[in-house]
Backbone as a printed PyTorch tensor [residue, N CA C, xyz], in Angstrom:
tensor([[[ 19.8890,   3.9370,  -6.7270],
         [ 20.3550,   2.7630,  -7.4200],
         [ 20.4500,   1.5700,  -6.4680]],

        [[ 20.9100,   1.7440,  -5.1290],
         [ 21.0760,   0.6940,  -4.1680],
         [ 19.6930,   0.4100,  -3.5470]],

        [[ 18.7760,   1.5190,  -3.6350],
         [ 17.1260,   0.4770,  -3.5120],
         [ 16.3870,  -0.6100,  -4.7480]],

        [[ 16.9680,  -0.0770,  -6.0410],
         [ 16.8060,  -0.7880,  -7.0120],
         [ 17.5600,  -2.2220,  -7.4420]],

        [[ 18.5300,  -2.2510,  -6.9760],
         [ 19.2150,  -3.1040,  -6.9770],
         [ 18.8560,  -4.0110,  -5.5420]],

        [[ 18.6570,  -3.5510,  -4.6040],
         [ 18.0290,  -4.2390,  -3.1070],
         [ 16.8640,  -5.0260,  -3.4840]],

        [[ 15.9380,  -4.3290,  -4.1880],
         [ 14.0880,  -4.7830,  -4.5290],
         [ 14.7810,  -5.8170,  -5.5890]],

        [[ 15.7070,  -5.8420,  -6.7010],
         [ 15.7520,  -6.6690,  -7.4800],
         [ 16.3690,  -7.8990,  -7.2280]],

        [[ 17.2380,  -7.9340,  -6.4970],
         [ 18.0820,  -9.4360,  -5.8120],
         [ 16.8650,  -9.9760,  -5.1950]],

        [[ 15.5650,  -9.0880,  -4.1150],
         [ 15.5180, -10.2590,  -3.3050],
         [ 13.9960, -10.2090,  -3.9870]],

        [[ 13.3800,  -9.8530,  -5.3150],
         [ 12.3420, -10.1950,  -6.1430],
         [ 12.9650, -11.6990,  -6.7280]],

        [[ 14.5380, -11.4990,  -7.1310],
         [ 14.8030, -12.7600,  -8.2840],
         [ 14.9640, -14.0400,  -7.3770]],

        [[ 15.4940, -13.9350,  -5.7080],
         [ 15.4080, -14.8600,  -4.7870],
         [ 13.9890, -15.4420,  -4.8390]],

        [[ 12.5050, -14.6630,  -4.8940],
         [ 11.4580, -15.3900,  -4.5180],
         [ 11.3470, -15.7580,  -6.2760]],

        [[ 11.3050, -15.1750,  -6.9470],
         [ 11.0780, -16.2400,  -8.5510],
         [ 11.6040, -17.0180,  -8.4500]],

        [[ 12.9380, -17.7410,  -8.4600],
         [ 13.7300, -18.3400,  -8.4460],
         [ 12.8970, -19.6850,  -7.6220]],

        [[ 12.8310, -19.1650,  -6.2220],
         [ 12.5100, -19.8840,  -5.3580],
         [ 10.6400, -20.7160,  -6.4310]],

        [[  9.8700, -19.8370,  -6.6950],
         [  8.6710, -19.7190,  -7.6480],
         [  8.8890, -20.8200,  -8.7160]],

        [[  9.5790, -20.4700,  -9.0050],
         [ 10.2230, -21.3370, -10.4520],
         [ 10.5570, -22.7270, -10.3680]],

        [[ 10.9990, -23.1170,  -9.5250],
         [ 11.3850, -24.3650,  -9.1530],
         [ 10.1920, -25.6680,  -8.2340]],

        [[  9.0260, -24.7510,  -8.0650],
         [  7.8960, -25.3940,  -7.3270],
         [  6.4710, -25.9930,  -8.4890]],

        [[  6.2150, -27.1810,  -8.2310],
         [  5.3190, -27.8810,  -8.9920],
         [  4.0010, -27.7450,  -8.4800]],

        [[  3.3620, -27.5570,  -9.9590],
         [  1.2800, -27.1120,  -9.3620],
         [  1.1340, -28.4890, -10.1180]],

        [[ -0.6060, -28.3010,  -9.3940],
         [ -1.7780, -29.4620,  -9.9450],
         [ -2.7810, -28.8490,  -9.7270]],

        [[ -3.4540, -29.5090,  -9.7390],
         [ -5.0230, -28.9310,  -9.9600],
         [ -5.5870, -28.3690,  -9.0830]],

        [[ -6.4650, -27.4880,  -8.8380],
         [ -6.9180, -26.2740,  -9.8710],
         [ -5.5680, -25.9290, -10.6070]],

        [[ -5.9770, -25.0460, -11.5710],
         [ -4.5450, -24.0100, -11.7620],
         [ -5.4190, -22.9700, -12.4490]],

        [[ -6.5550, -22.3610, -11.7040],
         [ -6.9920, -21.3220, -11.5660],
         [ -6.7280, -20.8260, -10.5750]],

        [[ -6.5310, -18.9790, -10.3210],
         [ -5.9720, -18.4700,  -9.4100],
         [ -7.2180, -17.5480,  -8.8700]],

        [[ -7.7200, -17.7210,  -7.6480],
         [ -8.9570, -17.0570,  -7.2860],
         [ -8.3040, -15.8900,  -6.6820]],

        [[ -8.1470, -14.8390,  -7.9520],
         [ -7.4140, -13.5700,  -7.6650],
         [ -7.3180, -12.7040,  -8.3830]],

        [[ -7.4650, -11.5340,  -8.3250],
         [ -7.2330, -10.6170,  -9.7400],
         [ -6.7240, -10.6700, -10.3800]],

        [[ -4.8950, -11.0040, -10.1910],
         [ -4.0140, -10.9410, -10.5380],
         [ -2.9860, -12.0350, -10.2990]],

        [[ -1.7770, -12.0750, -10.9400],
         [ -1.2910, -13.5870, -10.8450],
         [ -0.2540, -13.0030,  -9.3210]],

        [[ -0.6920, -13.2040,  -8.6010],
         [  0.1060, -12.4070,  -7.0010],
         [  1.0110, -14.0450,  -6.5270]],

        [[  1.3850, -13.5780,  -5.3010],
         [  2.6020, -14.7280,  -5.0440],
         [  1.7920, -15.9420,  -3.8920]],

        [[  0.9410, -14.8460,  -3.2790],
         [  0.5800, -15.9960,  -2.4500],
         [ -0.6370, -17.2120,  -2.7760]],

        [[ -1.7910, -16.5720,  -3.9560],
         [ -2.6680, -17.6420,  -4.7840],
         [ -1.7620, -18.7980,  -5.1990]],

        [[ -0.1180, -18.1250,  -5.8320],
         [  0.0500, -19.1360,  -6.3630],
         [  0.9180, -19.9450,  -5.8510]],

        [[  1.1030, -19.8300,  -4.7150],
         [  1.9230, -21.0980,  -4.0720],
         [  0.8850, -21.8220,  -3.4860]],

        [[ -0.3380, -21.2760,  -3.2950],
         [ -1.2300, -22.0270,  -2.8670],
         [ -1.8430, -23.3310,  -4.3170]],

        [[ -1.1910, -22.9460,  -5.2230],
         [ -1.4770, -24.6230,  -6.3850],
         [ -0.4980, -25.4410,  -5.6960]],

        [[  0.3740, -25.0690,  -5.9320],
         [  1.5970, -25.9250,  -5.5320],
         [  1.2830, -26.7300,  -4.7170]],

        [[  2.0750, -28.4650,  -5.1370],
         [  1.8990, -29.4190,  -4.9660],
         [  2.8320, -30.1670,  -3.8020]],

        [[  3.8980, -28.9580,  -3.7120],
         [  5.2840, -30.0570,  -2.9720],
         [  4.7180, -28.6030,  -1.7570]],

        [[  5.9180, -28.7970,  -1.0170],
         [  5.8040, -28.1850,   0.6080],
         [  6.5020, -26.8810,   0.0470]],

        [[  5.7760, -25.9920,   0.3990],
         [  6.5470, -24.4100,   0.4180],
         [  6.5580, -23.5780,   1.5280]],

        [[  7.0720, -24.0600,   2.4290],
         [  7.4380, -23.5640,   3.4370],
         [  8.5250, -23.1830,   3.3780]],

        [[  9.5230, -23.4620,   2.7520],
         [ 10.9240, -22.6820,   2.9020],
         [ 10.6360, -21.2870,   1.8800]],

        [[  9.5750, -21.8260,   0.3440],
         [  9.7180, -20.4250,  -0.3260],
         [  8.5860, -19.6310,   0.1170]],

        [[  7.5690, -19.8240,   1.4110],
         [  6.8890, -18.5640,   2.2420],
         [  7.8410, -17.8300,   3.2640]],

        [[  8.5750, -18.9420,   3.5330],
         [  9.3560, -18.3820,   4.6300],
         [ 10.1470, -16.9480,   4.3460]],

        [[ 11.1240, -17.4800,   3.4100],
         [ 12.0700, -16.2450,   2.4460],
         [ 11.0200, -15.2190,   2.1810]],

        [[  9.9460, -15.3380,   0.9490],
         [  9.1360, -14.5060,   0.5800],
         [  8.6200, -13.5800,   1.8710]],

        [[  8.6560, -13.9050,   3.1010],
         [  8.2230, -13.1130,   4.2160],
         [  9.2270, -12.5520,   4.4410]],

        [[ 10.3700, -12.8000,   4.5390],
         [ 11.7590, -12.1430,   5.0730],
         [ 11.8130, -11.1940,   4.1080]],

        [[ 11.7420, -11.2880,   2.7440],
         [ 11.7480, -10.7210,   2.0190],
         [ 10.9600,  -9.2220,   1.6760]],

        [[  9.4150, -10.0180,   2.1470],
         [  8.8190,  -8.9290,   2.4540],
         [  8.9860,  -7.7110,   3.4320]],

        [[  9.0780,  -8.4140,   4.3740],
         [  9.0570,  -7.7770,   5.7750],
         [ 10.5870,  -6.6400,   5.0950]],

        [[ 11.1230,  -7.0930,   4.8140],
         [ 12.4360,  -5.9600,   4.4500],
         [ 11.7800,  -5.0650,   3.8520]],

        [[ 11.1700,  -5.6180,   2.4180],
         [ 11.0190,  -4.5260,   1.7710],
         [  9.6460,  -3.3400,   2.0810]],

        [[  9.1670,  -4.1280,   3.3630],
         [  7.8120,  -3.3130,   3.8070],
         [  8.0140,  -2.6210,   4.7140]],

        [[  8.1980,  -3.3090,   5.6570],
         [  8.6770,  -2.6330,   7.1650],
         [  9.7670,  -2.1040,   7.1550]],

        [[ 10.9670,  -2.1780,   6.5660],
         [ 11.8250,  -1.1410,   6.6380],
         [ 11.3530,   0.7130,   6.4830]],

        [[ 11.0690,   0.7000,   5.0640],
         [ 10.4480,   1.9490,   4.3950],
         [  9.2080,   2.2530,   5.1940]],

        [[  8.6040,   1.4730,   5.7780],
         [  7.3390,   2.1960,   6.6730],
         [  7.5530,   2.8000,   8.0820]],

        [[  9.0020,   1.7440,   8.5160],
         [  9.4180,   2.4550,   9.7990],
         [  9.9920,   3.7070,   9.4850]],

        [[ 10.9390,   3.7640,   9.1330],
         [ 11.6650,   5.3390,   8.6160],
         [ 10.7270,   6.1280,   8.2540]],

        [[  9.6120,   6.0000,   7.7700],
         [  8.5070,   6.9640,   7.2870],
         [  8.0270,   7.1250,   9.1110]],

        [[  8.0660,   6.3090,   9.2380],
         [  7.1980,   6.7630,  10.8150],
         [  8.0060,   6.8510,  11.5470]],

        [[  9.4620,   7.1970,  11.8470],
         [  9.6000,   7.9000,  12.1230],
         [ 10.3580,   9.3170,  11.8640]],

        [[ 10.8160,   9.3120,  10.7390],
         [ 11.0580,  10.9540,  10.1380],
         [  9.4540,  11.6150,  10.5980]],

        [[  8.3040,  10.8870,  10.6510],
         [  7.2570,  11.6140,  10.8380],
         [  6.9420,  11.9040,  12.3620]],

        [[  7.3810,  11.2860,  13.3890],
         [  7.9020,  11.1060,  14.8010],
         [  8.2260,  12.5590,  14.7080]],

        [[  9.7490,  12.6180,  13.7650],
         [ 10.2540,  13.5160,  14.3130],
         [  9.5630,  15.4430,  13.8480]],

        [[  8.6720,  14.9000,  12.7570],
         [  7.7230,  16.3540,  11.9960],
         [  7.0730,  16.5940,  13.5060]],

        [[  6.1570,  15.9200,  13.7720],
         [  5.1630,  15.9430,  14.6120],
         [  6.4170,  16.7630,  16.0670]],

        [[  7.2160,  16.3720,  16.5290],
         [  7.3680,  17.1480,  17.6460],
         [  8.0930,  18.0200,  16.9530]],

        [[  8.8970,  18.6170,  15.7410],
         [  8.5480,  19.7650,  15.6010],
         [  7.8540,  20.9450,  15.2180]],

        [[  6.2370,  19.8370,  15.0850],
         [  5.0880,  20.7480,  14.5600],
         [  4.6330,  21.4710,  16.5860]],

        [[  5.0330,  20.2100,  17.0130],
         [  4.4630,  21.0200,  18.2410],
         [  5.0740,  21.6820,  19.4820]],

        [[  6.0000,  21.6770,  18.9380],
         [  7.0600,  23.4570,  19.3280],
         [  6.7510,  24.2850,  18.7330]],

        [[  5.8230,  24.5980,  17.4830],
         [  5.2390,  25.7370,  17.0300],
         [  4.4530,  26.2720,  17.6770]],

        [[  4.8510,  27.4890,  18.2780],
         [  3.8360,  28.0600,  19.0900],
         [  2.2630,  28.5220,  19.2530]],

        [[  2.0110,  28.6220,  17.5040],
         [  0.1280,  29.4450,  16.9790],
         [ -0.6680,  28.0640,  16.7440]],

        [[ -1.2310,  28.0620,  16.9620],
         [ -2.3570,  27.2490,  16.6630],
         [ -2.6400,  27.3300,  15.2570]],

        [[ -2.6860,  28.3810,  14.6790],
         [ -2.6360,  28.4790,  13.0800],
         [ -1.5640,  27.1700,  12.0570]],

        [[ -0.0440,  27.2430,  13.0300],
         [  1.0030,  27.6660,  12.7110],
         [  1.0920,  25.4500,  12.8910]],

        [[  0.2520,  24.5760,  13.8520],
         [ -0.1100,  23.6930,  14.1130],
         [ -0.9680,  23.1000,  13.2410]],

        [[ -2.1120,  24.2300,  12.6130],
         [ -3.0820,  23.6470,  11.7350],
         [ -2.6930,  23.5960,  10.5360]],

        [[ -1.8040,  24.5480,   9.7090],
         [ -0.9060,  23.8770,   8.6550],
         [  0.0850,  23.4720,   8.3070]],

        [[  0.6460,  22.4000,   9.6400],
         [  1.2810,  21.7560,   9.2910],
         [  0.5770,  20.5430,   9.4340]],

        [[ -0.0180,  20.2500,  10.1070],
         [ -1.1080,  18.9950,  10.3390],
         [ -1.6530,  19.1510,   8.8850]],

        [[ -2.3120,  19.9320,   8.1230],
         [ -2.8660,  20.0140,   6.9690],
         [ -2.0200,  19.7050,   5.5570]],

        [[ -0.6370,  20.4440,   5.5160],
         [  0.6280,  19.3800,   5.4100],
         [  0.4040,  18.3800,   5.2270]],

        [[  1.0670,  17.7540,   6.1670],
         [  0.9950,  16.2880,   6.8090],
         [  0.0740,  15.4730,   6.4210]],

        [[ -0.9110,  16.0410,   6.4690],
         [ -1.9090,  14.5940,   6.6970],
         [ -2.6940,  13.9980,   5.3850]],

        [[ -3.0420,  14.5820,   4.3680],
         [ -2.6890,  13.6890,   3.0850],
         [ -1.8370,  12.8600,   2.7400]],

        [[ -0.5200,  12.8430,   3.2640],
         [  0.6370,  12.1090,   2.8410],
         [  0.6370,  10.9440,   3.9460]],

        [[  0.2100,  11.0920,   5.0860],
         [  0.1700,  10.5630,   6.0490],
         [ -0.7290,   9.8180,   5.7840]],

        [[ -1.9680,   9.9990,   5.2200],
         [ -3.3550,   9.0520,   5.2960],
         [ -2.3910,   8.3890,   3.9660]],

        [[ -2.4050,   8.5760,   2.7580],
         [ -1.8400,   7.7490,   1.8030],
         [ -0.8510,   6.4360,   2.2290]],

        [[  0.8990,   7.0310,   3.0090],
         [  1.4630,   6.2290,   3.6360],
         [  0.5960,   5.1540,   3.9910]],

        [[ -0.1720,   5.1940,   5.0720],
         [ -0.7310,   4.4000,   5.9630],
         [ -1.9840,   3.2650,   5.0290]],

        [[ -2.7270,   4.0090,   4.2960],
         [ -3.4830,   3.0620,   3.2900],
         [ -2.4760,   2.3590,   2.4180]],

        [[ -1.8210,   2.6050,   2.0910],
         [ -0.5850,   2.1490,   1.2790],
         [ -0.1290,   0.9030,   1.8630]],

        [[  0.6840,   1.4130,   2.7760],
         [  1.4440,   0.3680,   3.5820],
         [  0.8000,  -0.2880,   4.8330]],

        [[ -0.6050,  -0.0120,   5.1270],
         [ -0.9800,  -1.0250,   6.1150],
         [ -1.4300,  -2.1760,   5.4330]],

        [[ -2.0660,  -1.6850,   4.1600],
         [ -2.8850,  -2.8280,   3.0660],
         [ -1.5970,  -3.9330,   2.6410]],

        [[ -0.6660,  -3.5840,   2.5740],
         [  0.6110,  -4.0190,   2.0550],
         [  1.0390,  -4.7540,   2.8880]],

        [[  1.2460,  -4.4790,   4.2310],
         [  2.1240,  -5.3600,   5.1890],
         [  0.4380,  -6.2900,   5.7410]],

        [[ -0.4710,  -6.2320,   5.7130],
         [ -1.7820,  -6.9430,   6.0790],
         [ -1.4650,  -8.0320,   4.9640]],

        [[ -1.1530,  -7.4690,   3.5730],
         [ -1.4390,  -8.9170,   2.6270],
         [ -0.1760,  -9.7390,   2.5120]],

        [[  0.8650,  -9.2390,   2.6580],
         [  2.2860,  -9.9680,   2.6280],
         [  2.6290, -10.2360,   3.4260]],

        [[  2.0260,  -9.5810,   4.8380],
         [  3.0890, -10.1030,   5.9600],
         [  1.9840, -11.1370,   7.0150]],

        [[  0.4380, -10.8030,   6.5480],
         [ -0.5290, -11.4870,   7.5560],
         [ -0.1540, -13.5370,   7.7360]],

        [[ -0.5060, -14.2830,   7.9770],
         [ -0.4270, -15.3490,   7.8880],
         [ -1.0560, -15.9690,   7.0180]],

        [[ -1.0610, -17.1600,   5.8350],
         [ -1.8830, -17.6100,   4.7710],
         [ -2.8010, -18.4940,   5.2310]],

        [[ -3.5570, -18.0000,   5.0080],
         [ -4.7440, -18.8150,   5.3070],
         [ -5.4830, -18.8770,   4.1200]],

        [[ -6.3730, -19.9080,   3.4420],
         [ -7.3090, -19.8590,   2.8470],
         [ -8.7860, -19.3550,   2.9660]],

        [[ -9.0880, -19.0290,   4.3940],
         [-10.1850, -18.6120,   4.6450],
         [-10.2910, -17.2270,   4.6200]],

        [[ -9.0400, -16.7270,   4.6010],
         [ -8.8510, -14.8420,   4.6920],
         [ -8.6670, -14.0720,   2.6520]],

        [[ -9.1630, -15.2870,   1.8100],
         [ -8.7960, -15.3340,   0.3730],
         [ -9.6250, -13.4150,   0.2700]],

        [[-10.8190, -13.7910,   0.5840],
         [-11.5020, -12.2750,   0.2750],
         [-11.0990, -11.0350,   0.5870]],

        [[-10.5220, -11.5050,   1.8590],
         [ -9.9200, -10.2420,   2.9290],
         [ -8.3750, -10.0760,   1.6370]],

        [[ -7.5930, -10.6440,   1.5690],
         [ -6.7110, -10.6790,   0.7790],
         [ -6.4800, -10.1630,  -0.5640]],

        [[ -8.0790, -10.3360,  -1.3280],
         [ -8.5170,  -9.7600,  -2.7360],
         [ -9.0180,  -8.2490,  -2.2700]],

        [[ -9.2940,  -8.1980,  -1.3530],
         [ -9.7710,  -6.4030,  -0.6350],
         [ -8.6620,  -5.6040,  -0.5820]],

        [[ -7.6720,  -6.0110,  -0.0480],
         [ -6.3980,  -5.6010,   0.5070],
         [ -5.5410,  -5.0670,  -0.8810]],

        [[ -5.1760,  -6.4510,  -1.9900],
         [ -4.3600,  -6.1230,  -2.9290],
         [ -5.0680,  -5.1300,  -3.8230]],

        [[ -6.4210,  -4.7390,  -4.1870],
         [ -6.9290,  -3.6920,  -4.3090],
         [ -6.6220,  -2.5070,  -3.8940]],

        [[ -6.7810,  -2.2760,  -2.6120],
         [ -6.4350,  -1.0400,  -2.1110],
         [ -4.9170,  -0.6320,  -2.3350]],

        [[ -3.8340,  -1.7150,  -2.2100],
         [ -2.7530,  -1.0090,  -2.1650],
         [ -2.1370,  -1.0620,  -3.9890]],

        [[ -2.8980,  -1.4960,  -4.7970],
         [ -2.7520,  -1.5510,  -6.0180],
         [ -3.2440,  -0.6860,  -6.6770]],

        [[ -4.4100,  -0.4090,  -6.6460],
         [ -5.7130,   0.3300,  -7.2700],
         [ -5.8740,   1.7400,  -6.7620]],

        [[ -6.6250,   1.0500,  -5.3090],
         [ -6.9050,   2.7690,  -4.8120],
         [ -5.9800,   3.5070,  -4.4990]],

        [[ -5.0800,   3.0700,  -3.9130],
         [ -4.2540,   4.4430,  -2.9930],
         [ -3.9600,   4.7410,  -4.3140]],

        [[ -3.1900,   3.6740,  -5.6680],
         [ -2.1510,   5.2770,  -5.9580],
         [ -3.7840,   6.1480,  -6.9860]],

        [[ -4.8750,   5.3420,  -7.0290],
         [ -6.1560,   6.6240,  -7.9000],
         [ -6.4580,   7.5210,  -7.1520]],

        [[ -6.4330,   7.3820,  -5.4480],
         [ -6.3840,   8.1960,  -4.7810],
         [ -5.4310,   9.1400,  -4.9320]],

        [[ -4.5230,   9.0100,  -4.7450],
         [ -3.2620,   9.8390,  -4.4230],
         [ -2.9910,  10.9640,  -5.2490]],

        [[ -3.4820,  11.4930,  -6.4400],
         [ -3.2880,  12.5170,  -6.9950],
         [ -4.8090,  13.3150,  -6.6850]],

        [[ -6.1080,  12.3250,  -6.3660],
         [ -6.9040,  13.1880,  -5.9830],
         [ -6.7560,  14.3220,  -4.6340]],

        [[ -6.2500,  13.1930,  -3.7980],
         [ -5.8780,  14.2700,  -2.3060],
         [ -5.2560,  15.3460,  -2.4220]],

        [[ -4.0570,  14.5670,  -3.2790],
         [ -2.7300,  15.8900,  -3.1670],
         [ -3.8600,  16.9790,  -4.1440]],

        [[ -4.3910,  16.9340,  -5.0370],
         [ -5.2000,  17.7890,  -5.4920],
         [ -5.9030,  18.5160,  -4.9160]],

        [[ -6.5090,  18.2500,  -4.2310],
         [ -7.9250,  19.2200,  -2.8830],
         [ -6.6130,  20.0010,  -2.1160]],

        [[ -5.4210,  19.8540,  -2.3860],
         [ -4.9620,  20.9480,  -1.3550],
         [ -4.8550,  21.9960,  -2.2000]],

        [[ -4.6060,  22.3480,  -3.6680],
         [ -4.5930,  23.1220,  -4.3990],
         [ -5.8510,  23.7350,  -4.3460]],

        [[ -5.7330,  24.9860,  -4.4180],
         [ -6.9390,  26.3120,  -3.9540],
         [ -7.5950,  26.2570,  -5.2910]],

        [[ -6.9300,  26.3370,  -6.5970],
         [ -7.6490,  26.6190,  -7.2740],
         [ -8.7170,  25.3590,  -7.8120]],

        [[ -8.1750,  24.1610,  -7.3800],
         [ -8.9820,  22.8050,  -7.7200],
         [-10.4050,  23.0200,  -6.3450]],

        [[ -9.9690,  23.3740,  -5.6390],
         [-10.9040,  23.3270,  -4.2570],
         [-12.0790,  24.3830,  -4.5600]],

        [[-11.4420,  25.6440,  -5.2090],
         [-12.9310,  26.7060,  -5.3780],
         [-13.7070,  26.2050,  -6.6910]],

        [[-12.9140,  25.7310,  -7.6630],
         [-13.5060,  24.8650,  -8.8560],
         [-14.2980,  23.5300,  -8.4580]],

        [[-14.1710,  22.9380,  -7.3390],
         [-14.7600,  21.5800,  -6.9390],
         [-16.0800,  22.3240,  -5.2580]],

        [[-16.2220,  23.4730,  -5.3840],
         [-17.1490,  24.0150,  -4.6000],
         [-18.4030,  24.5020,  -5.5110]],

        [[-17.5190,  25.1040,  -6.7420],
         [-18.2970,  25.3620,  -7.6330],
         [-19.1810,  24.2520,  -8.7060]],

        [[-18.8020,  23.9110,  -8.7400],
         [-19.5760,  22.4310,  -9.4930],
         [-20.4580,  21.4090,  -8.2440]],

        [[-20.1250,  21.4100,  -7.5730],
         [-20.9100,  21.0420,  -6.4200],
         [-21.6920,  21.8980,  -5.7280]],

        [[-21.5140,  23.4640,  -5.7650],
         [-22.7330,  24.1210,  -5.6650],
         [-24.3680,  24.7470,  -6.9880]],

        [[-23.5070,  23.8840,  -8.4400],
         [-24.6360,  24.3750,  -9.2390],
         [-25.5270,  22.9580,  -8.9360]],

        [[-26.8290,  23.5040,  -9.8430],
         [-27.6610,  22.4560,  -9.7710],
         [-27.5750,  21.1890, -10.8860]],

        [[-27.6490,  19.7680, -10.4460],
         [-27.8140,  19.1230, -11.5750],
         [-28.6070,  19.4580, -13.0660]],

        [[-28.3800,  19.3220, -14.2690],
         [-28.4530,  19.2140, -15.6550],
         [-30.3500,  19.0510, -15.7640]],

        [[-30.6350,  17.5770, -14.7660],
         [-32.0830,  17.4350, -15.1800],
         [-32.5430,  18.2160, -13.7980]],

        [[-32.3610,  19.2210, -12.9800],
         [-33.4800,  19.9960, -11.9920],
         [-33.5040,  21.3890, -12.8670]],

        [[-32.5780,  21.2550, -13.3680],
         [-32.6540,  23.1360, -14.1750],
         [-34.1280,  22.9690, -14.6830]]])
């Protein structure tokens, strides 16, 4: 309840802040989606105080949760490697590392588009980014966690070892 209530005060700080700022022309948004940083880029008066916040803002709500992830994972990793078997190393790394690659596509795409500096020349790099951490990771994310399941893995060997429909 106290992360929900955290994400919601300092979402209604940057609307707020949003709300009160005047556009002109264009007021097309060269973006998938109506995101925060296209659209302070209409805006007509100086928004430097509402990038400023919106970064503080971010940076809380990004970098907090990514540090603690890295390091509760700090602390997996040295006790994956006090495990003595090499076996005993390879599944926990195998574990690990779906959740680990997700984290990291997740939240590097995330802190790259909210926390990078605005530039107009990085617009593409920016439309790449909110993709990935919008789109792919989470379409990804049930595929991975899937391939660890045995029975999806001998079913996805098997369909990939018959022959296509038109060589029969």
């Amino acid at each position: 309840m106290a992360t929900f209530l955290c994400c919601f005060l300092l979402t209604t700080i940057t609307m707020v802040l949003l709300s009160k700022l005047t556009f002109c022309e264009p007021n097309e948004i060269d973006h998938f989606f109506c995101d925060f940083t296209p659209l302070v880029h209409l805006s007509c008066m100086d928004t430097s105080l509402t990038e400023t916040i919106a970064y503080a803002t971010s940076s809380a709500v990004t970098l907090i949760p990514f540090l603690l992830m890295k390091t509760s994972y700090s602390f997996i990793l040295a006790a994956v490697l006090r495990i003595p078997s090499g076996t005993g190393w390879q599944k926990a790394f195998a574990t690990c590392s779906s959740h680990l690659t997700m984290v990291m596509v997740f939240y590097g795409t995330l802190i790259a588009t909210y926390l990078m500096p605005s530039a107009k020349s990085s617009q593409l790099l920016y439309k790449g980014f909110s993709l990935l951490y919008t789109i792919l990771a989470p379409m990804f994310n049930p595929i991975i966690y899937s391939l660890r399941n045995r029975d999806i893995h001998e079913s996805l060997k098997k369909c990939l070892s018959k022959k296509p429909g038109f060589l029969r």
